[in-house]
C-alpha positions as CSV (number, residue, x, y, z in Angstrom):
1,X,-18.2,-20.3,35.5
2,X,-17.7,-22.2,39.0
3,X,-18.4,-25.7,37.1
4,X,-15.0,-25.0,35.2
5,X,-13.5,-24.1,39.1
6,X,-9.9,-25.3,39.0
7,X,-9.5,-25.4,35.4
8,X,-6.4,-23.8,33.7
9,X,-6.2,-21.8,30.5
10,X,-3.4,-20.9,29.0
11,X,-3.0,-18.0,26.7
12,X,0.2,-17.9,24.1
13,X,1.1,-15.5,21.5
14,X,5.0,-15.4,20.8
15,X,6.9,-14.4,22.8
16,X,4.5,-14.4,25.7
17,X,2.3,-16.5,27.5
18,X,0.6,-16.8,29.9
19,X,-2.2,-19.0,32.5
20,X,-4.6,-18.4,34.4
21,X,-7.0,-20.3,36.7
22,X,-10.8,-20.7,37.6
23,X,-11.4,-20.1,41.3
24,X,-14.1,-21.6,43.3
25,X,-15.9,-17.7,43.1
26,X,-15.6,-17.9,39.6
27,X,-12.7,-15.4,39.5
28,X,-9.6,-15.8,37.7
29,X,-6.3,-15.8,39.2
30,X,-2.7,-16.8,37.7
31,X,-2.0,-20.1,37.4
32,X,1.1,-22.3,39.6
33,X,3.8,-23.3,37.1
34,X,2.5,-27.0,37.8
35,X,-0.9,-26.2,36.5
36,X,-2.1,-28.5,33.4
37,X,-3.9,-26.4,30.9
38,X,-7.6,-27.6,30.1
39,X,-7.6,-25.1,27.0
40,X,-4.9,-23.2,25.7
41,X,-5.6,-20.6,23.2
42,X,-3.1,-19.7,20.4
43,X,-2.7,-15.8,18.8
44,X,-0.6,-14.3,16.6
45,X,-0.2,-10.4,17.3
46,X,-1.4,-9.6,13.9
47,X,-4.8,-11.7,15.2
48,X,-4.4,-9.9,18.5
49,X,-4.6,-6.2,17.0
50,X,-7.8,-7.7,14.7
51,X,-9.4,-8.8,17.6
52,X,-9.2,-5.6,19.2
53,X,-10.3,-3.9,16.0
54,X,-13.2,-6.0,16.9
55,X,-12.9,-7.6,13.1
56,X,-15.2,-10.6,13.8
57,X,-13.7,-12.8,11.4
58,X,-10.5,-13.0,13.3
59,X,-12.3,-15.2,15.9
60,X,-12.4,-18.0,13.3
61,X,-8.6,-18.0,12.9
62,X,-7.7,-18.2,16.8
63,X,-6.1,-21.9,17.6
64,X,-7.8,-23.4,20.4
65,X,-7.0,-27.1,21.6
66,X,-7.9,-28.8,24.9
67,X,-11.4,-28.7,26.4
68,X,-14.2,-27.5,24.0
69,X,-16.6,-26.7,26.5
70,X,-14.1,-24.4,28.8
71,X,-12.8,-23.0,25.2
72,X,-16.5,-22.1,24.6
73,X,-17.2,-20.3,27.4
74,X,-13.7,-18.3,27.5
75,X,-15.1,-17.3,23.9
76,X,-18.3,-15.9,24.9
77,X,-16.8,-14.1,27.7
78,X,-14.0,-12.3,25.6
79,X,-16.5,-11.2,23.0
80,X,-18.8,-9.7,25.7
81,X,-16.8,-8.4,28.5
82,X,-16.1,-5.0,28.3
83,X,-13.0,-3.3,30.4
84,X,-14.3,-0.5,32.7
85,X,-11.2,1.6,31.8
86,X,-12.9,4.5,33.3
87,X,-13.3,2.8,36.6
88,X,-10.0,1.3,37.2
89,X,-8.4,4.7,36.1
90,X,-10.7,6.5,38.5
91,X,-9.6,4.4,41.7
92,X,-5.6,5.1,40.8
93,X,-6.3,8.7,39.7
94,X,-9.8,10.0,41.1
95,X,-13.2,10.0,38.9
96,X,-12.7,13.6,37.2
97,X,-9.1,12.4,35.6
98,X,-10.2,8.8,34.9
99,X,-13.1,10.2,32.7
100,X,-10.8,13.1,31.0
101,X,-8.1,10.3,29.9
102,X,-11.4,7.9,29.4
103,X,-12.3,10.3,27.0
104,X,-9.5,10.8,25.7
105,X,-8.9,7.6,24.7
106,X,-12.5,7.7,22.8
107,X,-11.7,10.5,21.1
108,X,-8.1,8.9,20.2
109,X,-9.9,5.7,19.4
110,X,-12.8,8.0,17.0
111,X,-9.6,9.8,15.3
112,X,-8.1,6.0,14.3
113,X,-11.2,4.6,12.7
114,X,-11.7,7.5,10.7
115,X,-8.4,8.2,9.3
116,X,-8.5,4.5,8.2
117,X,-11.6,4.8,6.7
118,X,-10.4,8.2,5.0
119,X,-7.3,6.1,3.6
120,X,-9.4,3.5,2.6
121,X,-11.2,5.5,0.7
122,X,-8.9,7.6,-0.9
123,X,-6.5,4.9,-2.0
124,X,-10.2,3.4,-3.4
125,X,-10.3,6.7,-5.1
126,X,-6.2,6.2,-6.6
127,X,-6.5,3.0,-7.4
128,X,-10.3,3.3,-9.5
129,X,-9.5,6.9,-10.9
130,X,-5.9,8.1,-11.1
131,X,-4.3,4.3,-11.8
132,X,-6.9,2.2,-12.9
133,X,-6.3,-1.0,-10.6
134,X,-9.6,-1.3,-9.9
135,X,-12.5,-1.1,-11.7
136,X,-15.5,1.7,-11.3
137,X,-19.3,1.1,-10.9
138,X,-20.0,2.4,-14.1
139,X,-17.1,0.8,-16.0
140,X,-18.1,-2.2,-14.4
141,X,-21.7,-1.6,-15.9
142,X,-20.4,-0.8,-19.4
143,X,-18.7,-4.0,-19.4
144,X,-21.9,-6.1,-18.1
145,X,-24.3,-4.5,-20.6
146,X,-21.5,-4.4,-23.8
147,X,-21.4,-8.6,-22.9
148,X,-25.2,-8.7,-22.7
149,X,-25.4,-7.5,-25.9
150,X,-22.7,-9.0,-27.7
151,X,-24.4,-12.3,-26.2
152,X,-27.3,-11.2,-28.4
153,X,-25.7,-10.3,-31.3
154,X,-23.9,-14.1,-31.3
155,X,-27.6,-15.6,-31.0
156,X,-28.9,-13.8,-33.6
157,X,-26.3,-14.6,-36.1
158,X,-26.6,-18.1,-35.3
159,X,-30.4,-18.2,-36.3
160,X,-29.7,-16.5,-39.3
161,X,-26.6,-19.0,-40.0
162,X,-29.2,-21.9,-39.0
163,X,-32.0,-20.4,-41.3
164,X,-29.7,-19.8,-44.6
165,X,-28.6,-23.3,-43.6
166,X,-32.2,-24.7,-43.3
167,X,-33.1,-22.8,-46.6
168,X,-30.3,-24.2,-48.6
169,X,-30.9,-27.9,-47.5
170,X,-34.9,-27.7,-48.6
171,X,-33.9,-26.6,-52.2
């Protein structure tokens, strides 16, 4: 990071924004008001929350303009840096606390993913069973093997239709 020392990013998602700067130690520190972005990266808050969902195709959508090689490395690090929650807490509010609101948090965090994936399924559920939106693995089957065989039934009636037809033409 200390070849990008001095460089600017700057980070918007309406209504905020903000920049902050490469030091020579490779830390980051907010930028001066004069400071020319090399990078600035653009985020919508509904992007935001999918990022921390950690929903990988959101990455894909986030608008980045300026210097590709700075943009690249702010990527890498934002996909692979991980917040020690439990040790900043623990400095402000000793190491016993941090880890009881650390886990906390997890267990918060647990609670969230699977009630979404309980909705999910249940609205799967509504929507294949109760009001037929969507359509079941096995109706889904039905159709695929009722096609297959009206597929054969059309081919054999056309080589009987181009038999009678040959017939008729030789006599």
């Amino acid at each position: 990071m200390t070849r990008h020392a001095g460089k600017t990013a700057r980070f918007e998602s309406f209504p905020f924004a903000f920049s902050l700067t490469v030091l020579d130690s490779g830390e980051v520190a907010g930028a001066g008001r004069e400071a020319v972005p090399a990078v600035t990266v653009a985020l919508t808050p509904g992007l935001m929350l999918r990022l921390a969902a950690r929903d990988e195709s959101a990455w894909q959508e986030v608008g980045v303009t300026g210097d590709t090689d700075f943009a690249t490395i702010i990527n890498l690090l934002a996909r692979n840096l991980r917040w020690d929650v439990e040790g900043d807490l623990g400095r402000v509010f000793g190491d016993v606390a941090a880890h009881r609101m650390a886990e906390t948090g997890r267990a918060f965090q647990r609670w969230g993913e699977q009630s979404l994936e309980n909705t999910a399924r249940s609205a799967a559920e509504y929507w294949t069973e109760e009001r037929p939106l969507i359509a079941s693995t096995l109706a889904v089957r039905e159709f695929v093997s009722e096609v297959d065989a009206l597929r054969d039934d059309v081919a054999r009636l056309e080589k009987r239709m181009e038999n009678l037809i040959n017939r008729r033409g030789t006599k």
